[in-house]
N, C-alpha and C positions, 0 to 999 in steps of 0.2 A: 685829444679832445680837451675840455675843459679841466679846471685844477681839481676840482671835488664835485660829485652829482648828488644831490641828495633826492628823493624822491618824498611824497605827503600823497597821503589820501586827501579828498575832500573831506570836511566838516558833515557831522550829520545834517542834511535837510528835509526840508517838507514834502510829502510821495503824496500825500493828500489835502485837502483841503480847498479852499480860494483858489482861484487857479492862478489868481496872481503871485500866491505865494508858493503851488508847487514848484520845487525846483532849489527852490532858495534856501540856504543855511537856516535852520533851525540856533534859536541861544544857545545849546548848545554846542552846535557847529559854530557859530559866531567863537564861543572859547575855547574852540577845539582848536581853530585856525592860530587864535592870538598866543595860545602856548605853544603849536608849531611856529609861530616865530619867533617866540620868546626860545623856544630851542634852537633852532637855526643860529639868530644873532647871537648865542652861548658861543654853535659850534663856528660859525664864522669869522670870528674875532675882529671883524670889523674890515675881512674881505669883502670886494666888490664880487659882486653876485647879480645872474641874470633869472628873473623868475618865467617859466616858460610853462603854460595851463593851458589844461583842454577850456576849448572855446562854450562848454554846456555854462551857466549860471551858477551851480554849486561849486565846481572847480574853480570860476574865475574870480569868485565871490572870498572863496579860500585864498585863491595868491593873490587880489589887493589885500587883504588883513595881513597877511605875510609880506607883502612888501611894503607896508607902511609899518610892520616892524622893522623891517630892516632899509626904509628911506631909499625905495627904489618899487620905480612903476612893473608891473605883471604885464607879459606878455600873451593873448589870449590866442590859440592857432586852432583851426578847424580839423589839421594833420592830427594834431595831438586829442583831441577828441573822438576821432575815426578810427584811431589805433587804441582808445579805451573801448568804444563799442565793441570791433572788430581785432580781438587779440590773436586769434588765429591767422590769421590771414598775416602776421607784423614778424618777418624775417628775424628782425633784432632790435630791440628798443633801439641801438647806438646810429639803425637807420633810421629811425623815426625822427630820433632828437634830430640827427645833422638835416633830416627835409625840411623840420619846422622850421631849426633856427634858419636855413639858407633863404625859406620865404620870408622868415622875418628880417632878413636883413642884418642877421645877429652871424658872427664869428664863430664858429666851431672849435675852431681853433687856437681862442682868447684866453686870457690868462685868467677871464672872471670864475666862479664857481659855479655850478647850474642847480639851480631848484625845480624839481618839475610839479607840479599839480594836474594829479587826473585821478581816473577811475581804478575803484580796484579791481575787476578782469585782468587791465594792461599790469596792474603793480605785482599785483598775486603771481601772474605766469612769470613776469620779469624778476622776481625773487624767489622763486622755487616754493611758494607759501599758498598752504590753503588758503589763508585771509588776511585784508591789512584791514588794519581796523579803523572808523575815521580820525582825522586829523594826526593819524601815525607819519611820523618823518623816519624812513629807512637812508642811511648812509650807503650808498651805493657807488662810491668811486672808484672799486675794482671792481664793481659786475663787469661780467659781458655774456651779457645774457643773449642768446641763440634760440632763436624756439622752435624745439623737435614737433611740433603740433604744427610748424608750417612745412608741410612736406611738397609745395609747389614751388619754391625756390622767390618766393615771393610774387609770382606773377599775377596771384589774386589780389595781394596788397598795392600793385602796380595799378591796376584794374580800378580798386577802390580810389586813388588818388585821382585815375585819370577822367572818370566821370564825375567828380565832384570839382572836376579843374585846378587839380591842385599837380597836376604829374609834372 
């Protein structure tokens, strides 16, 4: 797969209020996200990097901030939002990443680095962690995280893509 994974929580956002605002990074989360990318572009070193986000508003919200530090557009995927909801049902993160990037049209197999943005359900189970905390960046480029909580061999994750049209 890719040279390095790193993994970010979203930015804290708003659970209440305007409804136009629930959803959305909080100031907070606004400088939660810009110091994840002022870390990334640290650990980077001015590697080409692909940023790949759950498609919800707080996630996607987080890697445009992150990818206007590091001068590369965020990729929003619906896969990778459905495996934050739905962490039980997700065989192996290393499947989720290769489904998103294959409908985004993105190389698995590329020499870029990969940054993901999503929820912490999917991050927590995928790092063996009670909690990631917002705008946390885990270095994750030996995981290979397996999840013993999917004990159907993925066929409900199968299930979940196929009715949302994404199989």
């Amino acid at each position: 797969m890719t040279r390095e994974t790193y993994l970010v929580r979203h930015g804290a956002y708003h659970r209440d209020g305007p409804r136009e605002l629930r959803g959305t990074l909080t100031e907070s989360g606004i400088e939660q996200a810009r110091e994840a990318g002022q870390t990334l572009k640290a650990w980077l070193l001015g590697n080409g990097a692909v940023i790949l986000s759950s498609d919800a508003p707080r996630a996607l919200q987080t890697a445009q901030i992150i990818g206007a530090e590091l001068g590369v557009e965020a990729q929003a995927s619906k896969i990778m939002r459905l495996a934050g909801e739905n962490p039980e049902q997700v065989p192996s993160l290393r499947a989720v990443l290769i489904k998103a990037m294959e409908k985004l049209g993105i190389n698995p197999n590329g020499s870029h680095s990969l940054v993901v943005v999503n929820h912490e359900p999917l991050l927590a189970t995928a790092t063996d962690r009670d909690s990631v905390a917002h705008g946390e960046v885990i270095d994750y480029t030996h995981g290979n995280w397996h999840n013993p909580a999917c004990q159907d061999g993925g066929s409900a994750w199968k299930n979940t893509l196929h009715e949302h049209g994404l199989a």
